[in-house]
N, C-alpha and C positions, 0 to 999 in steps of 0.2 A: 817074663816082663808083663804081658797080658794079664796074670793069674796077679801078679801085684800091684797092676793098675786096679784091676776089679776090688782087691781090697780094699785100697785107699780109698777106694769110693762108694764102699759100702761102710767103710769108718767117719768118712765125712758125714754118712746120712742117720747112723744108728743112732738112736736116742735122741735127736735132734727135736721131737717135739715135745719132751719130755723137759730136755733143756730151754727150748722155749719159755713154758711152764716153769719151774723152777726159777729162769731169771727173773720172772714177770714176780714172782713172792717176792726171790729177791730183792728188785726194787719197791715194792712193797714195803719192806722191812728197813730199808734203807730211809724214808723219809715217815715211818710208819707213826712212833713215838713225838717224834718232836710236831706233824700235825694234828694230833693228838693233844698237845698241848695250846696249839694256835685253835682246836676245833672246840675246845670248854673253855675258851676267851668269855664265853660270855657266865661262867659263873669266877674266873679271875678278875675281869670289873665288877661283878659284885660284891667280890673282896678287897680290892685293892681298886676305888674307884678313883682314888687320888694320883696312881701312879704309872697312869696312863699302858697298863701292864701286856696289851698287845704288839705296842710299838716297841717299849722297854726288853719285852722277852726276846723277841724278834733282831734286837740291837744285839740283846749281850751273848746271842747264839754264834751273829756271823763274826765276830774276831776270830772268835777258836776255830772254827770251821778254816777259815782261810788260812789260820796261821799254821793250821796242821795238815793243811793242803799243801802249802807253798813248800815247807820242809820236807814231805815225804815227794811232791814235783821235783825237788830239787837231787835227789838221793832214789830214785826209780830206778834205777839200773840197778843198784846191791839191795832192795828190802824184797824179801819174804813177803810176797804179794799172801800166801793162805792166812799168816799170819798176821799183818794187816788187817785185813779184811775180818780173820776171827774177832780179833780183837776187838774191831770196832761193832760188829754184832752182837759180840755180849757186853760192850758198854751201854750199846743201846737198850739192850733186856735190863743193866741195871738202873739206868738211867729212868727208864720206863718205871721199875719196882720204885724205887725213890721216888717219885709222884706219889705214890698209894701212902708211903711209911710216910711224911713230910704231910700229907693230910691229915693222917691218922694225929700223928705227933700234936698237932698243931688244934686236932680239932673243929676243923674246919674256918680258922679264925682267919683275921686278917691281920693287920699292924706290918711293920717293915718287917721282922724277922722271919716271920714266912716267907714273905716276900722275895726277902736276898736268899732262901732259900733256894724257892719256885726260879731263881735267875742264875745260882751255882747248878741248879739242873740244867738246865737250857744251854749253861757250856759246856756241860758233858755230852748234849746231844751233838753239840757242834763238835766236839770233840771227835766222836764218835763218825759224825758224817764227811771231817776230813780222812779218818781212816777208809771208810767204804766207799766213799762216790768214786773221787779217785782213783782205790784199789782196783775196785769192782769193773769201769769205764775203761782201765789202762786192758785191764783181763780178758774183757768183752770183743774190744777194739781189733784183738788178733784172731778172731773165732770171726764165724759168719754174722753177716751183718743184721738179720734175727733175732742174735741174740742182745744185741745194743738196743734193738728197736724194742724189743719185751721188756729188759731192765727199765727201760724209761718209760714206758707205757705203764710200767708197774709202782712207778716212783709219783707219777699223775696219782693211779689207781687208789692209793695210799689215800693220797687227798679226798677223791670221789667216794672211797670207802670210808672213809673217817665221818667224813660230813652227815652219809644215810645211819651211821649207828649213831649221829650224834642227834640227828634225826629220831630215831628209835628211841634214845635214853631218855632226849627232854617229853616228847608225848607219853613214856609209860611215868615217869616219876611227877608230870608240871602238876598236879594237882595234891600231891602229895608231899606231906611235912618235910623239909629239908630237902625238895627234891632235887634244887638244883645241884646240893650238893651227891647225891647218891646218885644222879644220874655220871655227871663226871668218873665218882670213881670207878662205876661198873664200865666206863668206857677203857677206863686206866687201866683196868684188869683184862682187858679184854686185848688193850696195845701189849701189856706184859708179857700174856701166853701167845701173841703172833711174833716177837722178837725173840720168842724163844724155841720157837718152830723154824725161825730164819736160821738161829746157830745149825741148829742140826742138820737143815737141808746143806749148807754151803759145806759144813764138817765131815757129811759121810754119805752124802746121797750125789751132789755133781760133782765131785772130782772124780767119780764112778762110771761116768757116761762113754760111752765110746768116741763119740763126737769129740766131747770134750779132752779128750787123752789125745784125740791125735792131732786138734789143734794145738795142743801145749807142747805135744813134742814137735809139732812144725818148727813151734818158736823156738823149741829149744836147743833145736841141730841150725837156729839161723841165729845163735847165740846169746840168746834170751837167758839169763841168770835166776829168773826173779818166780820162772815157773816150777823149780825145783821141788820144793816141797808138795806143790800139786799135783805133782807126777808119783810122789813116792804115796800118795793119799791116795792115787789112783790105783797102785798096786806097780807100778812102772820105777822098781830102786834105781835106773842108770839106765840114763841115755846118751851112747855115743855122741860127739857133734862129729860128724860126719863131713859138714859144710867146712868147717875149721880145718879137719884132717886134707879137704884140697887146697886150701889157701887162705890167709887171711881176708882178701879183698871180699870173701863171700859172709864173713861174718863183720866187716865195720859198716859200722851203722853212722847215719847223722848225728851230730848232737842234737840236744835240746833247742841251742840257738839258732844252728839251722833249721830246723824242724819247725819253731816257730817264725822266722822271715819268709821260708818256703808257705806258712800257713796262716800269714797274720790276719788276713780277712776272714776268715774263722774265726781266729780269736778275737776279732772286736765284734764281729755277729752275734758271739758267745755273751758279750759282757754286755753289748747294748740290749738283748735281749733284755734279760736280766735285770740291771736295771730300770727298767720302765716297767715291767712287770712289779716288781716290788716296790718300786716309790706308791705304786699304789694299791698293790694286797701285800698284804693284811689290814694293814691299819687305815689308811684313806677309808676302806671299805666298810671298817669297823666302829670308824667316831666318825668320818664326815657326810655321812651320806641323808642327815636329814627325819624327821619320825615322819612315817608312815603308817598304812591301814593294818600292813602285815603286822609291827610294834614289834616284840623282843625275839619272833622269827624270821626276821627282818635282813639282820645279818647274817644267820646261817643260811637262808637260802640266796644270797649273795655269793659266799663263800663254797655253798655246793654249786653253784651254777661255776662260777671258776673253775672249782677241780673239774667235775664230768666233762666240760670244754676240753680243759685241758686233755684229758684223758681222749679224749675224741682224736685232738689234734695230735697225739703221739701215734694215733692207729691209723691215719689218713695217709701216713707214708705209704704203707704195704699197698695201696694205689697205687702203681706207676704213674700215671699220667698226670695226676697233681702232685706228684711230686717234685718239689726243688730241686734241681740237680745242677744247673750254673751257678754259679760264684757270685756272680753279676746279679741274677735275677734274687738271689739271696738275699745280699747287702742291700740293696732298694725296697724289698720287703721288708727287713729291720729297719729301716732308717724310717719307713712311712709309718709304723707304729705309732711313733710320737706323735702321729695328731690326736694319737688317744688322749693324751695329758689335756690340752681345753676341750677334747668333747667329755670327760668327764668331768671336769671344772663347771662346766656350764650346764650337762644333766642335775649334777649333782643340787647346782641353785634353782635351775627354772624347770628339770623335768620330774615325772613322777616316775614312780618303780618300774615299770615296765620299761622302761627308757633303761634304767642303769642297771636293770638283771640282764638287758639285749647286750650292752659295752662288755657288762660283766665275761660275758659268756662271749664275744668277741675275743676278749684280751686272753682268757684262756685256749680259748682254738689255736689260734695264730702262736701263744707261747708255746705251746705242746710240738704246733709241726714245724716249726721253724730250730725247735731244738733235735729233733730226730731226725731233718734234714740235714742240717749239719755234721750232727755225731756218726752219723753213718756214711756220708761223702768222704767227710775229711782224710779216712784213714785208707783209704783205696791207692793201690799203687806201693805200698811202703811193704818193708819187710817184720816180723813180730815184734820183735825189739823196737821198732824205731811207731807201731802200731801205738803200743801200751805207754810209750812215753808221750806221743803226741795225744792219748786221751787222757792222760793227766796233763797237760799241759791245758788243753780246752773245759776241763773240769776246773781247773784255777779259773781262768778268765770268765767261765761263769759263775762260780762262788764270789767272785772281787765283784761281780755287777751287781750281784745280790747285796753284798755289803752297803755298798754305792747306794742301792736302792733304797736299801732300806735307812741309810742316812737320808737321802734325800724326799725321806718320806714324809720328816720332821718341815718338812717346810711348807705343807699343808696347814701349819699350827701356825704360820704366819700372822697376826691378827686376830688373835684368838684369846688372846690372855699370854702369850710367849711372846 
């Protein structure tokens, strides 16, 4: 008994910061492409200045996203989470390639037809992002709570990294013929080959870990379906359920309905967030904030002040001591957000940059920790099956705020010629 206690608990710890690492690309990868697309907004207004194309791309991404959210939420118990998850890893590698061929094709040009192009991409990312967040979130949820705090520290990261190569691209190319559009591509090629570094890690490097093997088989002797395939990728063909062989009561799990009445102040933490975040990045940040001293670097370092906040905010957890861990002290911290909305209404008319880079980089801290406080509370206490369905369940209600948000971004344009 001794001799297999000591196992299991060098199984829990093997490869553990490896897996870290790993999740942390993996979230990486997961929002890598499509900010990537939001991060050369500003040579899309160059092309498409008439169609408003940060708010537009931004709109026609979240249906898909949510609508392949809500379906695979709804159906979590029978889907092939590796599978899943593959798939939406390599839509995102193709989705990404499809940027570079659609410039190429097009020439750099403008007119609608690029354009509905540049916006059938944008719902393959969403596409793609209901396959992974979800996947990736419900998979995480049953493992240590590390690895959720990495994924999404890495999903920040994406942003914070997109922003400094976006950085890089426009200083080597702005003086040079066509730059704006050469710097874009080599940023596209650059999201290409890291979405395609994502396949292979999640394909044949972490379903390898030790860690990772014995959290799957946790879930899958407490009757977990959906880890199957991860196990046989880990080298593990057949796993007794063992829990089931003593009795059913050890393998029923809650439903989804329970699971969200038990957890709805989550789920509205999850959506309010979310929305208020996005009714005002991207786009608020990108048409209404006013010309300044900075001029056309203006927005990008709006937009990186955002992500590295953000990014911040998702690593403040592994702090104990600021971190949120009541319910209570939670929802009162989402709910006071909202006084963001007139202090940036009112930066945006009477202050100058330094006022609206300081909100900027507020609304990302506060979005970052406020989500990894959640994502990693919520799931404590539950058994593996009933972990991975409640992180897809809270991955919905943040994808639906996103949506929200980004409808209600449009109302910004209030008096404006709309």
């Amino acid at each position: 008994m001794e001799h297999d206690a000591e196992a299991i608990g060098v199984a829990k710890k093997q490869g553990k910061y490896w897996g870290i690492f790993i999740c942390w690309l993996l979230g990486n990868g997961c929002l890598f492409g499509f900010n990537g697309m939001l991060t050369i907004e500003d040579y899309y207004v160059y092309l498409f200045p008439k169609y408003h194309p940060t708010r537009i791309i931004t709109l026609t991404y979240q249906p898909f996203v949510l609508a392949t959210t809500t379906i695979f939420t709804y159906h979590e118990a029978k889907v092939n989470t590796r599978m899943r998850n593959l798939a939406g890893y390599i839509l995102f590698f193709l989705s990404s390639f499809g940027v570079i061929i659609l410039d190429v094709l097009s020439s750099g040009s403008g007119g609608i037809a690029p354009f509905i192009g540049v916006c059938i991409i944008a719902a393959a990312f969403g596409i793609a992002d209901g396959h992974v967040q979800g996947g990736m979130t419900g998979d995480l949820s049953l493992m240590c709570p590390e690895f959720i705090q990495s994924f999404f520290a890495g999903v920040a990261a994406s942003g914070a990294i997109t922003s400094a190569l976006r950085f890089f691209t426009k200083a080597v190319f702005e003086n040079s013929k066509d730059g704006l559009r050469k710097g874009a591509m080599l940023f596209s090629s650059i999201s290409c080959f890291f979405e395609l570094l994502c396949v292979l890690l999640y394909a044949f490097v972490f379903p390898k870990l030790p860690i990772v093997k014995f959290y799957r088989s946790k879930a899958a002797s407490e009757g977990s379906l959906t880890v199957t395939a991860d196990l046989a990728a880990g080298g593990i063909k057949s796993h007794p359920n063992t829990l089931a062989e003593e009795g059913p009561a050890h393998t029923e799990r809650l439903s989804n309905k329970q699971l969200l009445q038990q957890n709805m102040d989550y789920a509205v933490d999850m959506f309010l967030i979310y929305i208020l975040t996005l009714s005002i990045f991207p786009g608020f940040l990108a048409e209404d904030t006013g010309s300044h001293s900075l001029g056309s670097w203006y927005v990008l370092v709006l937009i990186a002040s955002f992500n590295v906040s953000d990014l911040i905010g998702r690593c403040l957890p592994l702090i104990e001591r600021i971190k949120l861990t009541s319910r209570k002290s939670l929802l009162i911290a989402v709910i006071s957000r909202f006084l963001l909305i007139p202090a940036f209404y009112y930066t945006a008319k009477y202050g100058d940059q330094g006022w609206m880079i300081m909100l900027t980089s507020f609304l990302g801290l506060s979005n970052g920790h406020l989500t990894v406080c959640v994502l990693t509370e919520a799931p404590k206490g539950y058994k593996g099956p009933e972990q991975n369905a409640l992180g897809n369940l809270l991955v919905l209600f943040l994808l639906a705020g996103i949506f929200c948000g980004a409808v209600s971004d449009w109302l910004w344009l209030i008096g404006k010629g709309w």
